[in-house]
C-alpha positions in Angstrom: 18.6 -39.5 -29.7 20.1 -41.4 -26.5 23.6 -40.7 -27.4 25.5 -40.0 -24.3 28.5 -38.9 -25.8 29.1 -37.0 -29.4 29.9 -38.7 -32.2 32.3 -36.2 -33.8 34.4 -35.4 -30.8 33.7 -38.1 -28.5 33.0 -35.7 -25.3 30.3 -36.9 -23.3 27.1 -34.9 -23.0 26.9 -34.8 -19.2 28.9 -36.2 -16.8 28.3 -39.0 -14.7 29.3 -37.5 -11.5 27.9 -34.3 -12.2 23.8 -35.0 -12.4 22.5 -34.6 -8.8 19.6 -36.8 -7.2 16.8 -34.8 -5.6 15.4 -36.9 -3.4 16.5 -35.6 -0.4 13.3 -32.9 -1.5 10.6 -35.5 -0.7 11.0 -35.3 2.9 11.9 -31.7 3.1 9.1 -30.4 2.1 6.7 -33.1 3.8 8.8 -31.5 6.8 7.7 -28.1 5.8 4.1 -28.7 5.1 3.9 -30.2 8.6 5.5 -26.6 10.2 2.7 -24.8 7.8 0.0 -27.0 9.6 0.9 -26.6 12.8 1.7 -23.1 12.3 -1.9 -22.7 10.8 -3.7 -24.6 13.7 -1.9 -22.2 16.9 -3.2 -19.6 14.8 -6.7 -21.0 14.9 -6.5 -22.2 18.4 -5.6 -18.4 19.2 -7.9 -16.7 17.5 -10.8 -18.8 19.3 -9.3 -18.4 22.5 -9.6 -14.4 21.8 -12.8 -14.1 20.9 -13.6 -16.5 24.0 -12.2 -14.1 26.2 -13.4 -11.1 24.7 -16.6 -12.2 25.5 -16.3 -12.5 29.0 -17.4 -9.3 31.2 -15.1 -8.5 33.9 -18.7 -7.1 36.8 -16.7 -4.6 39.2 -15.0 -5.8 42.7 -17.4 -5.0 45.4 -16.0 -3.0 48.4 -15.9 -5.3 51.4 -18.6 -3.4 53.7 -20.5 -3.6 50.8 -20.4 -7.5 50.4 -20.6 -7.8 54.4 -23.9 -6.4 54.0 -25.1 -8.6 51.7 -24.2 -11.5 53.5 -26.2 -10.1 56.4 -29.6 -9.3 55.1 -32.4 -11.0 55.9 -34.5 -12.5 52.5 -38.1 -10.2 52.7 -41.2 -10.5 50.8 -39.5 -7.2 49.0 -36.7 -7.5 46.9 -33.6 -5.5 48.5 -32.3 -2.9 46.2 -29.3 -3.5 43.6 -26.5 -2.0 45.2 -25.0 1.0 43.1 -21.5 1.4 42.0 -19.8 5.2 41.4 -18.3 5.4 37.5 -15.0 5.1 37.9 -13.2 8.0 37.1 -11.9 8.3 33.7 -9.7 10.5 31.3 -9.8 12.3 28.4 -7.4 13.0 26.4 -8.5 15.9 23.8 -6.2 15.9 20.5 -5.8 18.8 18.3 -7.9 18.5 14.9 -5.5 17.2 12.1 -5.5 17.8 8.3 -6.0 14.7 6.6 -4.7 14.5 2.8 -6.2 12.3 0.8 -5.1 10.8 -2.7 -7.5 10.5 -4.9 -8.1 7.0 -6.5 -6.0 6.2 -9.4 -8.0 5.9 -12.7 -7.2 3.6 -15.4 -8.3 2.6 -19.0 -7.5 0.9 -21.6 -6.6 0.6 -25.1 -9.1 0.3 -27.1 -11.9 1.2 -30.7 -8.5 1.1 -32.8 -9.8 -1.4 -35.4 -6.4 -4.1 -34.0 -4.2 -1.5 -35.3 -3.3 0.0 -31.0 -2.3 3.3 -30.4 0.5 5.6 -29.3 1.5 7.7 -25.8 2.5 10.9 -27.5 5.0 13.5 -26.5 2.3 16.5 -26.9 -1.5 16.7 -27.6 -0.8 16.2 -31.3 -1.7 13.9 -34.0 1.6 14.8 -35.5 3.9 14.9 -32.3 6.4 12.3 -32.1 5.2 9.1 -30.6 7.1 7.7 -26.9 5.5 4.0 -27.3 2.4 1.7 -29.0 0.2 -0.3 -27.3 -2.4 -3.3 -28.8 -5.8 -3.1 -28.1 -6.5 -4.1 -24.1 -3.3 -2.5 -22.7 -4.3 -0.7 -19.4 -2.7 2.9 -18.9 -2.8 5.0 -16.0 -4.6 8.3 -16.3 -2.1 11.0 -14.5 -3.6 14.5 -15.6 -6.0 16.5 -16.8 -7.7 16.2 -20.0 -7.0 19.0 -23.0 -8.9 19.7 -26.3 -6.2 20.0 -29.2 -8.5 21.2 -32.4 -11.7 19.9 -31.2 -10.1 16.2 -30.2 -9.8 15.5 -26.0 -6.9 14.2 -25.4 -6.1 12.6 -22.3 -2.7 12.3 -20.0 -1.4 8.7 -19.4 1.2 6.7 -18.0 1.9 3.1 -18.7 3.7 0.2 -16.4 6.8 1.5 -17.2 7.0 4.9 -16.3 6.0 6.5 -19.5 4.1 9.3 -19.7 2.2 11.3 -22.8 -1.2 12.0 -24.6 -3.6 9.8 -26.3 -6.7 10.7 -28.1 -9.8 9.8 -25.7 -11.8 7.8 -28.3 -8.8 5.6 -27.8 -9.1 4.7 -24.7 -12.5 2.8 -22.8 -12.6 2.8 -19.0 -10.8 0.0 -17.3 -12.4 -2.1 -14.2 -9.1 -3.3 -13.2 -5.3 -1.2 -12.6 -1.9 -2.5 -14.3 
């Protein structure tokens, strides 16, 4: 089995000059993990420093007579009154109410209660219309539609992974927790 060259014609299996050393990988990507953990660190380091300096509360400038006659009064037995500040005068913008549509969430379900024998996406609401594809037990469809009753079975519109779209009977299919 460690033949390097074959026995019938005498070629050898791989070339000498050909196989390629990949050690030049090693430091490469101990190079790279160090950018990633640098990278990751400023990204700390700034998220601190911004929720350090949203805390901070910027108090309003006071208007210079204002702080002159601060600095002048006398201390009392009474405490002086807070000086006041006006609001400062702000806009507002009024927008136009919007129409926001809204998908509904996609529902999905799978296979299932077929015994291990799967089922089919069919063309129509019909046992006998011609099936478009099988799936085992488990396989997790898309429901796309509204349901119909076909002599007295619900059947349900679905579309799988691929784009294909049909029926299958509803005691085919159980609810699904998770998508595709």
């Amino acid at each position: 089995m460690s033949a390097r060259s074959c026995e019938w014609c005498g070629r050898s299996f791989v070339a000498d000059g050909r196989q390629r050393s990949v050690s030049w990988l090693v430091p490469v990507s101990g190079i790279l993990i160090g950018m990633l953990a640098v990278l990751l660190l400023v990204l700390a380091f700034a998220s601190v420093r911004s929720s350090q300096s949203a805390r901070v509360v910027a108090e309003p400038p006071l208007s210079a007579a204002l702080s002159e006659e601060i600095e002048e009064a006398t201390p009392t037995a009474e405490p002086a009154p807070s000086p006041t500040s006006l609001p400062t005068p702000t806009t507002v913008i009024v927008l136009p109410p919007q129409t926001v549509a809204v998908a509904p969430a996609s529902e999905y379900v799978r296979i299932a209660n077929t015994g291990g024998s799967g089922a089919f996406i069919r063309r129509e609401p019909r046992s006998d219309a011609p099936g478009i594809v099988a799936y085992r037990d488990g396989t997790a469809l898309r429901l796309v539609g509204a349901d119909t009753t076909v002599d007295g079975r619900v059947w349900r519109q679905v579309e799988d992974t691929r784009g294909n779209r049909g029926w299958t009977p509803q005691e085919y299919l159980d609810p699904s927790p998770t998508g595709f």
